[in-house]
N, C-alpha and C positions, 0 to 999 in steps of 0.2 A: 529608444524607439523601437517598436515591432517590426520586423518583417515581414511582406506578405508572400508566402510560396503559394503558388499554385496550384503544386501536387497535392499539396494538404488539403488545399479549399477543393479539390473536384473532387476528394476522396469522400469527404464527409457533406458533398453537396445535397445527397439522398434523404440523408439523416436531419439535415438543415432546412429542407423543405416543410418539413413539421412542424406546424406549431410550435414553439415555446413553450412550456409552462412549470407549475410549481407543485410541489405532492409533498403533505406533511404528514409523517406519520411518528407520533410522539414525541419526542426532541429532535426528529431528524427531520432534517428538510432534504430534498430531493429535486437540483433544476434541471431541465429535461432541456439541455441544449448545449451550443458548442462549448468548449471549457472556454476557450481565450478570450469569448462574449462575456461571461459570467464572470470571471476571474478580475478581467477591466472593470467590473461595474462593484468589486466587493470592496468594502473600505480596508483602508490600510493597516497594517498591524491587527489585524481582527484576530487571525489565527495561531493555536497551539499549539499544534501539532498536524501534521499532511502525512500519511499513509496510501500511497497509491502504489497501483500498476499501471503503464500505460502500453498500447500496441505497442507491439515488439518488433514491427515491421517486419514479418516472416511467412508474409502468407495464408497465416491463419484465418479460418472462413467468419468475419464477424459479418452482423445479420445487415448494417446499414454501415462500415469501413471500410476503404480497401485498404489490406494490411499488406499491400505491392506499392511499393516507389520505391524511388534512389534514395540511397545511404545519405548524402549531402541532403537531399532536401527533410528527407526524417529528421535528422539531428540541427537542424535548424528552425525546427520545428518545435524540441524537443526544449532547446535554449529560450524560445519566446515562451512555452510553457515556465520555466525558471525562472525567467524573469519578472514573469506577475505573479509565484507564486512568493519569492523574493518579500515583494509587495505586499502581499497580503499578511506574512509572518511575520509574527511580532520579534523582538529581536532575540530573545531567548528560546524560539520556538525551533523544532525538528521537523524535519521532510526525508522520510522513509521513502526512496524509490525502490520496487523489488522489479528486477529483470531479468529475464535469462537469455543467452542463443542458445546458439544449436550446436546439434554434432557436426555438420559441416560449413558453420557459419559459427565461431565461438565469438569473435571480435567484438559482437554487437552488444552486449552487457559492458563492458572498458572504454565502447566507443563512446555510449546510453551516458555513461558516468562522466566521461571526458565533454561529453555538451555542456555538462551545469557546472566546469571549472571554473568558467570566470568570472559565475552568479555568485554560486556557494562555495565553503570548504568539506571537505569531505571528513567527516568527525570520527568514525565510524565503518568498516566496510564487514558487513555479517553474510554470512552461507546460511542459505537456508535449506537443509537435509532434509529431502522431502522421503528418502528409502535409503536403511543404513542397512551395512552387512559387518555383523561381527561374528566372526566365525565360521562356524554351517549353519546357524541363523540369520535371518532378516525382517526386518523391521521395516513398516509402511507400504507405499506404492507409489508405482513411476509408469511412465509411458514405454514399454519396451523398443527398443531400438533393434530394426534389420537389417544389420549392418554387419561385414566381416571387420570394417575396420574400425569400428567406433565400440566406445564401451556404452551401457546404457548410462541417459541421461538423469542423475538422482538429485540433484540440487539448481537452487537457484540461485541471484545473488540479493540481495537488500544492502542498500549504499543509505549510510543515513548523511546527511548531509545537513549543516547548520550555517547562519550568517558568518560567523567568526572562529568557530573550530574550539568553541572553549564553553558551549551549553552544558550548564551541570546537570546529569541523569540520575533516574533513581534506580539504581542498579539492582539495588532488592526485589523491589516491585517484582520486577522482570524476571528476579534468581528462581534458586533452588536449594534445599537444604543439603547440607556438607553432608557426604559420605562417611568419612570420618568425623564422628563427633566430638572427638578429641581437639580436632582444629578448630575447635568453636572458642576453647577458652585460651591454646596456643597462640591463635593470632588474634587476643584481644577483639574478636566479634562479641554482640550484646543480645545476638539471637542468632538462632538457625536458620541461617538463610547467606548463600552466597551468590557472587556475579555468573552467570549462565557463560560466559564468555559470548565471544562471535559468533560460535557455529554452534547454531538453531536445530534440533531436530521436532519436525511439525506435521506428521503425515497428514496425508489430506483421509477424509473418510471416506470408505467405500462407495463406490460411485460404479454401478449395472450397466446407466442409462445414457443415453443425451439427456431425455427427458428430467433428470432429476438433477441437472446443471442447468435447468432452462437453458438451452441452448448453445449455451457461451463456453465458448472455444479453450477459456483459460482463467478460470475464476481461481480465487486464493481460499484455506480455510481458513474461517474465521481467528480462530488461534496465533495470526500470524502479526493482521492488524492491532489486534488484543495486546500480545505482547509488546508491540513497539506504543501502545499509548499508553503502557503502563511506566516503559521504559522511559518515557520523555516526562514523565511524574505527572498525577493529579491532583487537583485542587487542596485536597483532603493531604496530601504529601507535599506540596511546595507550601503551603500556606500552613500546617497544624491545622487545617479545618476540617471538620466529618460531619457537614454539613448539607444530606444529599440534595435540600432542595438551589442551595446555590454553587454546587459542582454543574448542575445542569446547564445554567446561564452565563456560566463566568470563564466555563472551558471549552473550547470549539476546536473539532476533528474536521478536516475536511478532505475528501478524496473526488482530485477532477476528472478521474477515471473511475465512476463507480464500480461499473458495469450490474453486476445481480447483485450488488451492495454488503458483501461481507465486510466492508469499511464499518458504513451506519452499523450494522448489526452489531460490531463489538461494540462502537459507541455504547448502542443501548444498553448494552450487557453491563457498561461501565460506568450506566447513569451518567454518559455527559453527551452535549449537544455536538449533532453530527451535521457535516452539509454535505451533498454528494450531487457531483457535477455528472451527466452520463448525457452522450447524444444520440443514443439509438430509445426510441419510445418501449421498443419491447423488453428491453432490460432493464429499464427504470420502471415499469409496470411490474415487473419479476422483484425487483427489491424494494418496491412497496411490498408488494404482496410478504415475504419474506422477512419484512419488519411487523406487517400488521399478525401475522401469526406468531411470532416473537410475543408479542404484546394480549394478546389472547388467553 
């Protein structure tokens, strides 16, 4: 049974005063309201695969959240999220949570993970490299940090998390081809292509503006959802099907944090059917919009 906190429900009270409603934009549906509403009302076992981000509880300015309250009632918060998302997944299904702290708050990624313990198992724990340095080189971009005593913060984390800790993955999907090609006929592989391991490097693209993040304080690149619903296999890889008109129907992504919908979008990228839960109106108008030119 759910718990109801209080800090949660005054936080998104703003956002909840909105109307409801429902936005389709090609296979992807879009409901415009609270996750925990929507999540109760979806049939059981329905889902594939979950790729989300959720507040990070750090302060960050969202347009209709406050991303301020106690540690205790966040992560209490975070467990009734797990719990129907539990629900919703089918039993071989994956739930990619990506989260980060802070330079002076790290706990809260460990903490984020420790809430879904006694939902899920944790299958999985990947770094996501958002800015690598090899050498006198560097690769991608990060948020620099003013700090004497902190280093800048360059990664996040992605905890993939499944019913029973034994979800078989398509680990190709997801790869990379071998450096050495040699190790292709060495280790008895049947093509060029091997496991990426856990640590992710996925810079985000250049970004000038607010404006060209619509607004949102902490969106993902697309690249990142992409790769975890490659990872968790498609239609066309669990089944031998290459069938695109019933990958779109038969497969369902669902993220209960859209926000500006980089979720949907790899969906669409992936030809399969996306849902995405978001409770602030102006975000969920941003990732319509950002589907419908996708589609154009």
């Amino acid at each position: 049974m759910l718990q109801q906190h209080s800090t949660s429900t005054d936080r998104v009270a703003r956002a909840r005063s909105k109307r409801p409603r429902v936005i389709n934009v090609g296979d992807q549906t879009i409901h415009v309201d609270d996750c925990l509403t929507v999540l109760a009302a979806m049939p059981e076992k329905s889902v594939d695969v979950v790729v989300t981000s959720p507040p990070y509880n750090i302060g960050l300015k969202y347009a209709s959240y406050d991303d301020n309250g106690s540690r205790a009632d966040y992560l209490a918060w975070l467990k009734d999220v797990a719990l129907l998302l539990k629900r919703v997944l089918k039993d071989d299904g994956s739930f990619f949570l990506n989260i980060a702290g802070t330079s002076s708050d790290p706990w809260i990624a460990p903490d984020a993970a420790g809430a879904m313990r006694d939902v899920f198992q944790l299958q999985n724990a990947i770094i996501w490299v958002k800015s690598l340095s090899i050498g006198d080189d560097t690769f991608g971009h990060f948020k620099p940090v003013n700090s004497k005593r902190y280093l800048n913060h360059t990664h996040e984390h992605v905890f993939h998390f499944t019913k029973e800790g034994n979800t078989p993955l398509d680990r190709l999907a997801a790869g990379v081809p071998f450096k050495d090609k040699s190790n292709i006929a060495r280790w008895g592989h049947t093509e060029d292509r091997r496991c990426a391991g856990d640590v992710w490097f996925i810079p985000y693209e250049t970004i000038r503006s607010k404006s060209q993040r619509d607004h949102h304080p902490s969106p993902f690149p697309v690249a990142l959802p992409e790769r975890c619903i490659k990872l968790a296999g498609l239609p066309s890889t669990r089944n031998g099907q290459k069938d695109a008109e019933n990958i779109a129907t038969e497969f369902v992504v669902l993220d209960p944090f859209l926000g500006i919908g980089s979720t949907l979008l790899a969906a669409q990228r992936l030809e399969v059917r996306g849902i995405g839960i978001e409770i602030d109106p102006g975000y969920a108008d941003a990732a319509a919009w950002r589907l419908r030119e996708r589609l154009i």
